[in-house]
C-alpha positions in Angstrom: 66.6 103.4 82.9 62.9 105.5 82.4 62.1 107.2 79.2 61.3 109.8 81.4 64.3 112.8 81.2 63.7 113.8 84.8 64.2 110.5 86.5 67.7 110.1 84.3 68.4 113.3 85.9 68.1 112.0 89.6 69.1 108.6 88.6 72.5 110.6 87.4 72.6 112.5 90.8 72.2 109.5 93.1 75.2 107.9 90.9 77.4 110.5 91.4 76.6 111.4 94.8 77.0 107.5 95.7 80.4 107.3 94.1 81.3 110.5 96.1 80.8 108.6 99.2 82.6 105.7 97.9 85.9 107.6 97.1 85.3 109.6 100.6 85.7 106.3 102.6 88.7 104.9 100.3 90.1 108.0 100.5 89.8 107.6 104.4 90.8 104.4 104.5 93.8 105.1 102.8 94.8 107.4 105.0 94.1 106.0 108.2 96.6 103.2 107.1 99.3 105.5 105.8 99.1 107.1 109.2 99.0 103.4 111.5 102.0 102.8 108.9 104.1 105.8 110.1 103.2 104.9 113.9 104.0 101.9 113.8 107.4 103.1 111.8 107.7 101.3 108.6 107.1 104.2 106.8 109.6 107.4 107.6 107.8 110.8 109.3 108.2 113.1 112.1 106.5 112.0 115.6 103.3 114.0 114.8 102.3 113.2 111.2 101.3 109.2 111.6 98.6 109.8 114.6 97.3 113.1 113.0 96.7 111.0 109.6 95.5 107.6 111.3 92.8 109.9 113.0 91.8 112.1 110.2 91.5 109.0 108.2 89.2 107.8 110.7 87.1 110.6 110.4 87.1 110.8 106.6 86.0 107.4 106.7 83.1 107.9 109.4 82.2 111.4 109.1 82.5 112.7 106.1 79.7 110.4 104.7 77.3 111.3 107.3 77.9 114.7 107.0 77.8 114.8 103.3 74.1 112.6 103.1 72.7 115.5 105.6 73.6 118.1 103.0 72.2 116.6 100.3 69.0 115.6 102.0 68.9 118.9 103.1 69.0 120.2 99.8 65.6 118.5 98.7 63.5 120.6 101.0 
C-alpha cells in the first residue's frame, strides 16, 4: 500500500467491491446446485422450487456481477 490516504481509500473500495462480486457468484453457484439437486430429486421440494432456484442461481451467478460493475462504474462519473 501508498502513503497516500486517498489511494488506501480506493484501494479499500476495490477490495470490498471485488469480494462483493465473489460472494455474489458463490452465492449463485450455490444455489443453482441446490436447485439441479431438488430436480434431479435427491433433495426433498415441491415440483416448482428446484427449476426456479437452478435458474435464479444462474442469474446470480451471471448477472448480478455485470449488473453490479455498471453501477459502480457509473458512480465514478
Amino acid at each position: 500500500m501508498s502513503d497516500n490516504p486517498q489511494s488506501e481509500a480506493e484501494e479499500a473500495v476495490a477490495a470490498r467491491r471485488y469480494w462483493t462480486l465473489q460472494l455474489a457468484r458463490l452465492a449463485g453457484i450455490f444455489t443453482a446446485f441446490a436447485g439441479a439437486m431438488m430436480i434431479v430429486g435427491r433433495w426433498a421440494s415441491d415440483g416448482l422450487l428446484g427449476p426456479v432456484l437452478f435458474i435464479g442461481g444462474a442469474l446470480l451467478f451471471f448477472a448480478v456481477p455485470i449488473l453490479l460493475a455498471k453501477k459502480w462504474k457509473s458512480e465514478k462519473r
